[in-house]
VOGU-3710 file (C-alpha; in Angstrom, 3 decimals, decimal comma):
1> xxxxxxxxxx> 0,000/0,000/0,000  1,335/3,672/-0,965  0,412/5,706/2,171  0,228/9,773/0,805  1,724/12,158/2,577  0,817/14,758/4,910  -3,159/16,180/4,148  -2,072/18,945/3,329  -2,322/20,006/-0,503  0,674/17,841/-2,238
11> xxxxxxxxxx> 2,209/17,911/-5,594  5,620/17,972/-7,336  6,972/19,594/-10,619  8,523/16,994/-12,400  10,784/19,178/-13,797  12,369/19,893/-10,082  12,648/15,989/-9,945  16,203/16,363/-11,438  16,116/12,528/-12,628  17,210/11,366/-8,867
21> xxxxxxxxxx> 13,907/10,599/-7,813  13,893/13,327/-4,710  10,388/15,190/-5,883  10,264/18,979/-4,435  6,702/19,326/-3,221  5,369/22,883/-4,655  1,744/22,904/-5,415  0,979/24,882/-2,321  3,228/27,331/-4,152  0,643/27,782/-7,502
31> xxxxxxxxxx> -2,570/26,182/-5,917  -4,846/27,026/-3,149  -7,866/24,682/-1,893  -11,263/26,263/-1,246  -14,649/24,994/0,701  -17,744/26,731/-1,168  -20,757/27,494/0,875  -23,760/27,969/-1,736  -25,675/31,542/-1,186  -28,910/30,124/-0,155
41> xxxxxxxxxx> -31,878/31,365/-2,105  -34,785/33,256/-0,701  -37,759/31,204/0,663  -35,050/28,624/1,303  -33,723/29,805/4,014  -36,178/28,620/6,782  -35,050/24,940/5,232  -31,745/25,047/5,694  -31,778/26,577/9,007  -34,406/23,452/9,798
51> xxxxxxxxxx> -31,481/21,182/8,140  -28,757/22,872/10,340  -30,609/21,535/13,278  -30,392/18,076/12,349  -27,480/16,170/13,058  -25,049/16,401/9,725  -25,659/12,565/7,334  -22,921/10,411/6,881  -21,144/10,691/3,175  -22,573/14,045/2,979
61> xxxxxxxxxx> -20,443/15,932/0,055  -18,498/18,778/0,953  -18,353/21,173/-1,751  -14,412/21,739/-2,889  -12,535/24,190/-5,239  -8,836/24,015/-6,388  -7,811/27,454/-7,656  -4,433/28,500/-9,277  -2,915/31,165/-7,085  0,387/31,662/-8,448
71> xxxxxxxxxx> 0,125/35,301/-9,607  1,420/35,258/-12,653  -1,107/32,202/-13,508  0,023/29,052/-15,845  1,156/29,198/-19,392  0,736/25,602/-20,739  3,562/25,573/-22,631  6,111/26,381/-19,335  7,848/22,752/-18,861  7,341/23,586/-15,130
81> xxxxxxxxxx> 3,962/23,377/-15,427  3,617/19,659/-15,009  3,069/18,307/-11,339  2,771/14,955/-9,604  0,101/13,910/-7,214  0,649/11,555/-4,473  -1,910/8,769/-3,669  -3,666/8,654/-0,365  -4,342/5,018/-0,853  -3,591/2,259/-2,841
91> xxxxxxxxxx> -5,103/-1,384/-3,199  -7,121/-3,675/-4,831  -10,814/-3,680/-4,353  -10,760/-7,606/-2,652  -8,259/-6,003/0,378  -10,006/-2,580/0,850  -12,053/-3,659/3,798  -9,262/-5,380/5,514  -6,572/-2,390/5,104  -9,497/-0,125/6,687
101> xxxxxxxxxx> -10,007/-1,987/9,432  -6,046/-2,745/10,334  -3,788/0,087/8,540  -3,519/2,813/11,322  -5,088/5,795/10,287  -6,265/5,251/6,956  -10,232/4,903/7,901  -9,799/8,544/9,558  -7,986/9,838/6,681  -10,346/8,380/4,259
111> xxxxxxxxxx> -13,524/9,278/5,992  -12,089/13,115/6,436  -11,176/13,224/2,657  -14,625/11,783/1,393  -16,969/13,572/3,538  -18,284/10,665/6,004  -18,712/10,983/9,845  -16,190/9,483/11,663  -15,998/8,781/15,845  -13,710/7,277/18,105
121> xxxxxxxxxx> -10,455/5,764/17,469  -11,442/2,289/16,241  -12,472/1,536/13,033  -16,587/0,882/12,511  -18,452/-1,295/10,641  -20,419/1,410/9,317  -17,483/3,745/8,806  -15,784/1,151/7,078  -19,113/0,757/4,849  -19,668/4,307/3,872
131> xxxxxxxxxx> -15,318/4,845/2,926  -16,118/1,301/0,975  -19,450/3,166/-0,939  -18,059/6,288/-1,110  -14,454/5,370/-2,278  -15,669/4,938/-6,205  -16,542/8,749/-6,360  -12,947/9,072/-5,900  -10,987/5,921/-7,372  -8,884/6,067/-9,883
141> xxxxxxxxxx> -7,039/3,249/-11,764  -4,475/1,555/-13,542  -2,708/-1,756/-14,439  0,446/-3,469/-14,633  1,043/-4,648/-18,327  3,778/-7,401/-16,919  3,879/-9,632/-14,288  1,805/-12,766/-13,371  -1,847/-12,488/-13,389  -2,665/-11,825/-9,966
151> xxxxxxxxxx> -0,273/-8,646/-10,360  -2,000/-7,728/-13,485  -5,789/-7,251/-11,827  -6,103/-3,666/-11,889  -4,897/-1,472/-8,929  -6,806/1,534/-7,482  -5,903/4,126/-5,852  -7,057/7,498/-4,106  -4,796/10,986/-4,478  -4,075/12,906/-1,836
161> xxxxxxxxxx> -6,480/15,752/-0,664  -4,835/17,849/-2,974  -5,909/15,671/-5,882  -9,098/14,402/-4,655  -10,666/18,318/-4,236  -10,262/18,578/-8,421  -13,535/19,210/-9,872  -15,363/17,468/-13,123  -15,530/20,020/-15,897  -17,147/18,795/-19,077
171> xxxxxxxxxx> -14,654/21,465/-20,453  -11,496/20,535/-18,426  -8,708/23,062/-17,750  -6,079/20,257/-16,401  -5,706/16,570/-17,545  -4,723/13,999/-15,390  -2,920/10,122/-15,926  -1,488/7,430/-13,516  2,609/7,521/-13,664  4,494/4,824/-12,298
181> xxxxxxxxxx> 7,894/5,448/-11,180  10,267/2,460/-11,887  13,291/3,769/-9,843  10,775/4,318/-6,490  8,489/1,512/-7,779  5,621/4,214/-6,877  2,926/5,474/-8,808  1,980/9,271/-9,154  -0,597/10,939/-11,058  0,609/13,549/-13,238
191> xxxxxxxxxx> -1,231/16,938/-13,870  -0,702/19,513/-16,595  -2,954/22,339/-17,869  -4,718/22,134/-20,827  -4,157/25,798/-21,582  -3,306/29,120/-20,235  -4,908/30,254/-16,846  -4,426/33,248/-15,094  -4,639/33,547/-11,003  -8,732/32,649/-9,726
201> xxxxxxxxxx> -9,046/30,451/-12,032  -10,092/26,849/-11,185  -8,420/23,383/-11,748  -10,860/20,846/-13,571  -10,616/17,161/-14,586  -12,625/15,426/-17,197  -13,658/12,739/-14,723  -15,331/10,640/-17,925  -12,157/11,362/-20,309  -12,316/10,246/-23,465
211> xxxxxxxxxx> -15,834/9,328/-23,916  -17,522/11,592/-26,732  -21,018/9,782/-26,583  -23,310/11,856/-24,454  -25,212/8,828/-23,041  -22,365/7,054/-22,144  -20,949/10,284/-20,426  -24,202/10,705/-18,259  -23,735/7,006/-16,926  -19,983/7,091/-16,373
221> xxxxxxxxxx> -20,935/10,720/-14,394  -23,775/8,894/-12,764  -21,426/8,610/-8,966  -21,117/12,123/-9,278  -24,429/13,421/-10,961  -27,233/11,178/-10,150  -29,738/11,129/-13,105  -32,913/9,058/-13,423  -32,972/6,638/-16,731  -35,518/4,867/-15,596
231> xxxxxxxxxx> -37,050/5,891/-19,015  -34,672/3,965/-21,291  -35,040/0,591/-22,077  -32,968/-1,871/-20,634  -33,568/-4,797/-23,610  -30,063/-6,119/-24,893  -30,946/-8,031/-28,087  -27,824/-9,932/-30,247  -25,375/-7,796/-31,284  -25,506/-6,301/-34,583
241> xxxxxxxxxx> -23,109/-8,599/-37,466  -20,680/-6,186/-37,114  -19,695/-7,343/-33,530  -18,801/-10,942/-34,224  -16,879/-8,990/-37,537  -14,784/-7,115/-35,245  -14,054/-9,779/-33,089  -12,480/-11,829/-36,176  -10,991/-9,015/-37,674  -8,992/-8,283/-33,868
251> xxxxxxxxxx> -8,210/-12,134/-33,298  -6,636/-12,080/-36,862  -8,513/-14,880/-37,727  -8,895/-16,809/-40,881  -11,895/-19,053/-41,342  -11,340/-22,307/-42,750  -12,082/-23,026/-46,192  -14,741/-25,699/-47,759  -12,784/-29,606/-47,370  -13,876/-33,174/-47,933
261> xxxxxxxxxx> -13,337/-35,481/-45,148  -10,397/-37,962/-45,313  -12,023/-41,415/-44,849  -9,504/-43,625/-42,693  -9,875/-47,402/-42,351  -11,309/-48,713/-39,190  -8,276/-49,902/-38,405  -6,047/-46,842/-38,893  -3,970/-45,827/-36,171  -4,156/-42,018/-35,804
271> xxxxxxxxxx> -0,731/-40,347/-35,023  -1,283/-37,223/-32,536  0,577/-34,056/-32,369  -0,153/-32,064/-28,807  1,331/-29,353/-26,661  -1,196/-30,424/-23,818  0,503/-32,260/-21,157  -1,911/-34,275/-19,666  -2,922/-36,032/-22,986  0,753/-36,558/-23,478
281> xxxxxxxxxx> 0,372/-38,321/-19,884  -3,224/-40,496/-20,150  -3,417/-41,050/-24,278  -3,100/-44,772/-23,962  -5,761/-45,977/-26,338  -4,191/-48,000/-29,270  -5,780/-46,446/-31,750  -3,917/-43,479/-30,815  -0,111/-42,713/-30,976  1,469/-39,544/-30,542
291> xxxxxxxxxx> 4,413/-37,840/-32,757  6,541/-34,527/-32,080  5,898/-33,854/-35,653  2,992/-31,563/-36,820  4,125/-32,589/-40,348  3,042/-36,533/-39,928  -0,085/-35,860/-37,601  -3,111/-36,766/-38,429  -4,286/-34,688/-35,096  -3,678/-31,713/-33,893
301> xxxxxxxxxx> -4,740/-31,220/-30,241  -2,986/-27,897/-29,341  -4,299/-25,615/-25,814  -4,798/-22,427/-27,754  -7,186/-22,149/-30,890  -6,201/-21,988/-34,336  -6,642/-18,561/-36,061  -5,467/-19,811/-39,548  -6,482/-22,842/-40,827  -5,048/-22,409/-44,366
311> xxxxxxxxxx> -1,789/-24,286/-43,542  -3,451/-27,419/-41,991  -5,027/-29,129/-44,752  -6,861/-32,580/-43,791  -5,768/-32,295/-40,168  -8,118/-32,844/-37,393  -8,536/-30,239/-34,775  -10,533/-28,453/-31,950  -10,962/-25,190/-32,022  -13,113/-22,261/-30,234
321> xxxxxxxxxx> -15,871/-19,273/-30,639  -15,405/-16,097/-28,334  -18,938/-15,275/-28,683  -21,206/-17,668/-26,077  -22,401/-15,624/-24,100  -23,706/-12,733/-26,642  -25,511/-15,300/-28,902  -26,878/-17,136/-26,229  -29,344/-14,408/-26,412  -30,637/-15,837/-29,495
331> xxxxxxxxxx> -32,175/-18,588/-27,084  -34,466/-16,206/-25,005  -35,323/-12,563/-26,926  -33,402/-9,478/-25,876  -34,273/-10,706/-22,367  -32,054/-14,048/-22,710  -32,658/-17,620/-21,754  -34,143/-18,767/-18,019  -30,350/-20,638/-17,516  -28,322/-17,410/-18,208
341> xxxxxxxxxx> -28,024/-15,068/-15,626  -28,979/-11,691/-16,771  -26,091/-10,082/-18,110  -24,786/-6,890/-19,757  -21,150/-6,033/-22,042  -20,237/-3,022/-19,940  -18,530/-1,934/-23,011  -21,496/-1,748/-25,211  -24,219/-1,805/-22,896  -24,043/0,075/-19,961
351> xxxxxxxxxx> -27,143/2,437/-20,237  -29,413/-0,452/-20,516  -27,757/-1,710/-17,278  -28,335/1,393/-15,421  -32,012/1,285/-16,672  -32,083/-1,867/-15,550  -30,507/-1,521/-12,416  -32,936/1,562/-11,542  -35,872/-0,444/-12,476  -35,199/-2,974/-10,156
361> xxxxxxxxxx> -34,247/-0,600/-7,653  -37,957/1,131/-7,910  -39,489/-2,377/-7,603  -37,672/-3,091/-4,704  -36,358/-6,536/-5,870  -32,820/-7,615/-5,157  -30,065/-5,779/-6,893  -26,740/-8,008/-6,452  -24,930/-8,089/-9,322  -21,807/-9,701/-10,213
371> xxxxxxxxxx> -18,657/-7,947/-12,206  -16,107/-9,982/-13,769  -14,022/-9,161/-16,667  -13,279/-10,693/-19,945  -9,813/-12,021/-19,956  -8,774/-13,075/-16,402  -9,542/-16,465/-14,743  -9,930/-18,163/-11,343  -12,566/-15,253/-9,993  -9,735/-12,890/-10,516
381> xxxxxxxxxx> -10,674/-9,165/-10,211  -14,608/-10,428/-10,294  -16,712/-8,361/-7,360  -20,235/-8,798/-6,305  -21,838/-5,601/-5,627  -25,216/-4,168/-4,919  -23,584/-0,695/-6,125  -24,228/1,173/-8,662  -21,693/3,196/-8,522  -19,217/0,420/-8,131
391> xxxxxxxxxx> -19,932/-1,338/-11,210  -19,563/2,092/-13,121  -16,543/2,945/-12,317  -15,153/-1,071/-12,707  -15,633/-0,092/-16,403  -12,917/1,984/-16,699  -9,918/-0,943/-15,794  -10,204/-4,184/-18,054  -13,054/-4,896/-20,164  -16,089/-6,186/-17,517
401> xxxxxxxxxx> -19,667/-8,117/-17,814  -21,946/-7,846/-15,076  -24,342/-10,243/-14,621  -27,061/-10,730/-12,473  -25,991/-12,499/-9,340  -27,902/-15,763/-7,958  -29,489/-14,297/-4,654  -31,421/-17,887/-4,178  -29,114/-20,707/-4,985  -29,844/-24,338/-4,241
411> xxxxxxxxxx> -27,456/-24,902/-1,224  -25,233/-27,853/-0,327  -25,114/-28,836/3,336  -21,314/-29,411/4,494  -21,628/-30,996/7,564  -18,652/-29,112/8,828  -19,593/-25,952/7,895  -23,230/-25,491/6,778  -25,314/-24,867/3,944  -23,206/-23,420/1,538
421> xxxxxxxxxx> -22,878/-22,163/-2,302  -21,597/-24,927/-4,775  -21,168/-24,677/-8,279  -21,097/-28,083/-11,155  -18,554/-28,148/-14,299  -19,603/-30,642/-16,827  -16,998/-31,494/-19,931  -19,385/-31,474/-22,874  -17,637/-32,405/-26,614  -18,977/-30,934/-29,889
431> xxxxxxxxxx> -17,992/-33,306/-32,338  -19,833/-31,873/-35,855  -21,398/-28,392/-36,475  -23,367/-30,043/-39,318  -25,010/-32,046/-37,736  -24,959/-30,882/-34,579  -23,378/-33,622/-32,878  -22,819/-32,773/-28,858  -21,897/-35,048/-26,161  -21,448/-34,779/-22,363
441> xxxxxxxxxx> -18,636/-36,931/-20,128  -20,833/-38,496/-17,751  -18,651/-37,626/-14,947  -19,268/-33,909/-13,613  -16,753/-31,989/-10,918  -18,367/-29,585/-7,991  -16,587/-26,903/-6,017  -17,771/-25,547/-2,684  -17,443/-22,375/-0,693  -16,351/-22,918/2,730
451> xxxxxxxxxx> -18,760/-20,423/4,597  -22,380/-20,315/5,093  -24,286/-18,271/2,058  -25,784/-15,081/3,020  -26,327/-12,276/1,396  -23,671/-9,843/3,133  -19,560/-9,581/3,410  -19,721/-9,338/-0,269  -15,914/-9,306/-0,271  -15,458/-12,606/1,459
461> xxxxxxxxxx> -14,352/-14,635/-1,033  -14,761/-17,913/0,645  -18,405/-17,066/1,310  -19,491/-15,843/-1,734  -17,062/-17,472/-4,343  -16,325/-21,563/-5,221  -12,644/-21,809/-6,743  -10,332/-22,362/-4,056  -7,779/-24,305/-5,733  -5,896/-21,939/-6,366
471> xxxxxxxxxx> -4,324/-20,885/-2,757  -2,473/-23,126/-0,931  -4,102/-21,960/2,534  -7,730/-22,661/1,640  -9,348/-25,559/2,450  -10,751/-27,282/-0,980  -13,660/-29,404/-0,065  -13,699/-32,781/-2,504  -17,045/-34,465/-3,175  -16,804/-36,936/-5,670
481> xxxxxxxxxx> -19,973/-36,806/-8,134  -21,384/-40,896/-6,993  -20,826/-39,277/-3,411  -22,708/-36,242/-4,132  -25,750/-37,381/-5,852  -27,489/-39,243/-2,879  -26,359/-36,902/-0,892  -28,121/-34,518/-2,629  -31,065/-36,132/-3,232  -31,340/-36,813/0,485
491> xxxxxxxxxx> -30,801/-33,093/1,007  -33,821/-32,321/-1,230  -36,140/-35,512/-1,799  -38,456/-34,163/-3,954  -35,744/-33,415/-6,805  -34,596/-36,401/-8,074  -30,992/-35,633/-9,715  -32,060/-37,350/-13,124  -34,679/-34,844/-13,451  -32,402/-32,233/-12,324
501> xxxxxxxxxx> -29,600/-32,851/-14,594  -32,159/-33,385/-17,676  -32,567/-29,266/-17,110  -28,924/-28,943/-17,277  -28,536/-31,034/-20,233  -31,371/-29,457/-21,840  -29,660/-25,767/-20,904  -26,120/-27,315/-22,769  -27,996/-28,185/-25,897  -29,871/-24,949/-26,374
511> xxxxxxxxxx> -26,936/-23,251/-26,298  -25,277/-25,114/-28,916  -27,951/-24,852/-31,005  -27,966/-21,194/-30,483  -24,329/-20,969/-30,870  -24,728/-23,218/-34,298  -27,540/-21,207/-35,852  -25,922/-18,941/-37,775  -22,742/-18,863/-40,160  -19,344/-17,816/-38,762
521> xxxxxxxxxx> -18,377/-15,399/-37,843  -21,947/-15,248/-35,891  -21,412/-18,486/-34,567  -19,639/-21,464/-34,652  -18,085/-22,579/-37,841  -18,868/-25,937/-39,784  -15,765/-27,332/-40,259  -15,827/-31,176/-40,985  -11,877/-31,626/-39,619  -12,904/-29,806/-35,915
531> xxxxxxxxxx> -13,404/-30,536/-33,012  -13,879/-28,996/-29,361  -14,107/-29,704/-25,843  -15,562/-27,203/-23,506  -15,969/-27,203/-19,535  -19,714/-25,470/-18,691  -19,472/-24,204/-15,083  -23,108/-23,758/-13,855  -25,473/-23,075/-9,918  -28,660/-23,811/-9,629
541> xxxxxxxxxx> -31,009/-21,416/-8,109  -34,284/-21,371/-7,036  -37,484/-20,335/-8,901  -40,860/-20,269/-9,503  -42,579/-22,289/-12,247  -45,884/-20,762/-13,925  -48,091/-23,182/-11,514  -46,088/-21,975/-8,404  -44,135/-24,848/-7,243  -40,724/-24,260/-6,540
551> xxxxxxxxxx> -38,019/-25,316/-9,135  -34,583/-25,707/-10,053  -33,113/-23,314/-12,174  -29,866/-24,332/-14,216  -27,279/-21,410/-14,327  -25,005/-21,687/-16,748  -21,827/-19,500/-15,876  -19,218/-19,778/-18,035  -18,353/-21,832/-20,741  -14,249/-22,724/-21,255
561> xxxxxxxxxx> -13,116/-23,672/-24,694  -10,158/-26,431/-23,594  -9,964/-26,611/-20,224  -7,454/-27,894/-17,358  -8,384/-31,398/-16,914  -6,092/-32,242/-14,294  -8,511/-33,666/-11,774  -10,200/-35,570/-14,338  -7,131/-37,600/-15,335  -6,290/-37,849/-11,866
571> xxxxxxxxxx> -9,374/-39,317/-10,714  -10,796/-41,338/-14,855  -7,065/-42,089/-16,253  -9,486/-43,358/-19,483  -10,819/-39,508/-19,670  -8,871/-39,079/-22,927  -9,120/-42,008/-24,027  -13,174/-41,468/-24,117  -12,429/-38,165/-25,330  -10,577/-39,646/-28,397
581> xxxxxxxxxx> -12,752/-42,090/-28,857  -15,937/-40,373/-29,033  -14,318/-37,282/-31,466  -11,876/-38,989/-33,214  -13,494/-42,381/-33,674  -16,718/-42,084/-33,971  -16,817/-44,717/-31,204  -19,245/-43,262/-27,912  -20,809/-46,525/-26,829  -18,378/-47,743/-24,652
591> xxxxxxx> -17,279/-44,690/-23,171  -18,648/-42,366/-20,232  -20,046/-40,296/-22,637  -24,187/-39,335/-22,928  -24,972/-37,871/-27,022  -27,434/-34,941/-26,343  -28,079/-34,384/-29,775
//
């Protein structure tokens, strides 16, 4: 954590740095901080005195103004005029409630900068709450373009009180960007006037920079200028053709062109080229042998997708679509299918979340929402919120989805812990696009939390979240599937888990028949040499069927083309050999495979 200085106004011109690091601290020397009291309009006056007898509300917004004071004002083009701003505090959002509570300090700091009431020495819960709402009027961001991927989810960070007291200007007279230091390894914010400003004049920030759509502005201002768009629709129908376009176009992508199918005798023994470990460990079928030459395979079974098929001829292959989760849309109307969780691109569709998030607001129903971002795995940088606000501002470090977070899951009962969240990956194989030919390994893997669900201390993550392989000091609980199923079923006798899992397999195979509907690049492409294996992770939640009874909703919440089947091999050493079998050899019947269509 970067502690800021002293709270008094901070900043440094980086041309006094003299390259050794050793900043000289001078913005008290051209800037000046000032509280503004509004003149209080006649026939208003018997209100505010009314107000000024009520004890002040926590997070209320004191009203700031930094002014250039220097006498002889700022010329832009002065290389002095370029300052850095220290950072108050710095974090990421998962250890923000745990460096309030035990950094000395930093909650009275944080509540003084922000606005909210603070008493005593020791840290609140409901100080600790308000810095934790408040915080995203004033976060800033950046991230680390190296390092391993828990040091690339995004940092935030708070300037000083110098920094925090800049204004939003639609018309900005300073600009603003995160600077990180090598030498120090510490991050400033630099500052620099957008043009010439004489003494009285006031320091502004763009605090939605870059965005030139006036919608979009209005929502990213939203923390800062609350605005009701209750009045905008909230539907989020398929993207337009142009979206799955792009997406080719920035993958680089070449789609395969028209082949015949190489017939092979039944007796042919396929020679396998693969950079993926553990079917270089469990490939034992004799049908199968593997080479170190791509040249001589007649399989190519490589962990990352192919983008250009023109140089692989007659090979066999798997291979992957981006675009799940947007066309699974095409199963449900701009409203989506009853097994996805609502969700919404950030990117693309943030005013229809906001509408939708005020709707549900005004209805009173529960507004939980979960934020996770496109490229990062193992619940890395994902946050479940009921915070508008929050989600907002997450826009502006990686690209995000929020979806709509499962309030009422079905619950497991650990008998060591209680009735907690679990989640259920299936392995399902797609062996033909034309025909739609989709199969699912009858084995299936569950994760648990390790604390009792409830609906609060959104931030614990062993509460609220299921991966915990991943850290060495969490406990993983291990239930194998044969173990779990009468387990279950005692748990809840009235849902047999044949009926339940014919909802899940149903969910898998409207999905894939979305996802096969239309021609690349709007869906998956018909390529008679392909193949794919993908790992669903889906909850089940409760709901309401149209007669009333309570029923089992299938989640599906992420689908992973290739995934890590480690405990698989470790616990079905034939799980490639099915895999093979079925894919390669046309041969399901005697493995543990099910055909859904």
């Amino acid at each position: 954590m970067t502690s800021g200085g002293a709270s008094t106004p901070r900043g440094a011109s980086a041309s006094e740095d003299g390259g050794d690091g050793k900043g000289v601290f001078d913005a008290g020397e051209m800037f000046g901080i000032m509280q503004v009291e509004e003149a209080e309009e006649e026939g208003e006056e018997e209100a505010a005195r009314e107000a000024r007898e009520k004890p002040p509300n926590p997070g209320v917004e004191l009203c700031y103004k930094v002014i250039v004071t220097n006498e002889d004002g700022l010329q832009a083009a002065d290389p002095n005029s370029i300052f850095l701003i220290d950072h108050a505090w710095t974090c990421r959002v998962e250890h923000a409630r745990q460096q309030l509570q035990q950094v000395p300090g930093l909650l009275h700091r944080m509540a003084n900068l922000m606005g909210v009431e603070f008493h005593g020495e020791l840290p609140s819960p409901e100080a600790v709450d308000q810095v934790l709402e408040e915080m995203w009027k004033f976060n800033q961001t950046y991230q680390l373009s190296h390092g391993t991927a828990e040091e690339k989810v995004p940092v935030w960070y708070i300037m000083d009180e110098f920094g925090s007291r800049i204004q939003h200007s639609d018309e900005p007279s300073f600009a603003t960007a995160p600077f990180f230091y090598m030498p120090q390894q510490v991050a400033y914010t630099l500052l620099w006037p957008l043009r010439d400003l004489d003494t009285g004049e006031e320091v502004t920030r763009d605090f939605a920079y870059g965005e030139a759509d006036p919608l979009i502005r209005k929502c990213m201002l939203l923390p800062w200028a609350p605005a009701d768009m209750l009045d905008l629709s909230s539907c989020t129908p398929e993207p337009p053709d142009q979206h799955y376009q792009a997406i080719l176009e920035e993958n680089k992508e070449k789609l395969p062109l028209a082949i015949d199918p190489v017939a092979r005798p039944r007796d042919h023994i396929f020679k396998v080229y693969t950079d993926v470990q553990q079917v270089l460990d469990h490939l034992t079928h004799p049908r199968f042998t593997l080479t170190q030459s791509e040249a001589d395979a007649d399989i190519l079974y490589n962990f990352s997708h192919f983008k250009d098929y023109s140089s692989w001829g007659q090979h066999q292959k798997a291979t992957v679509t981006r675009a799940l989760a947007s066309i699974a849309r095409r199963a449900g109307g701009p409203e989506g299918p009853a097994w996805l969780p609502r969700t919404f691109n950030l990117h693309t569709e943030l005013p229809q979340f906001v509408s939708y998030f005020q709707q549900r607001e005004r209805r009173g129903e529960d507004n939980h929402w979960i934020c996770k971002p496109w490229n990062l795995a193992r619940s890395l940088d994902t946050h479940i919120t009921k915070s508008l606000h929050s989600v907002i501002r997450h826009r502006e470090s990686t690209p995000k989805v929020v979806s709509k977070y499962v309030e009422s899951p079905v619950l497991f009962l650990r008998e060591d812990v209680g009735r907690v969240k679990f989640d259920i990956r299936y392995i399902v194989l797609l062996r033909s696009v034309k025909p739609l030919r989709l199969f699912v390994y009858d084995v299936f893997w569950l994760r648990f939390s390790n604390r009792p669900f409830s609906l609060n201390d959104l931030d614990d993550y062993e509460k609220h979240f299921t991966v915990m392989n991943y850290d060495p000091e969490v406990v993983l609980k291990q239930v194998h599937y044969d173990e779990f199923i009468p387990e279950f079923e005692k748990q809840y006798p009235e849902f047999p888990w044949k009926s339940v899992q014919a909802e899940i397999f149903q969910a898998f195979t409207e999905l894939f028949q979305v996802a096969c509907a239309k021609p690349p690049p709007l869906g998956l492409c018909h390529y008679p040499s392909s193949r794919a294996v993908y790992a669903i992770d889906l909850m089940l939640k409760w709901d309401s069927r149209p007669d009333g009874k309570r029923a089992m909703q299938p989640q599906i919440l992420e689908v992973n083309f290739n995934p890590d089947c480690e405990r698989a091999c470790r616990y079905h050493p034939t799980f490639f050999n099915d895999i093979f079998s079925t894919l390669y050899l046309d041969e399901p019947s005697d493995c543990h495979v099910t055909r859904l269509i």
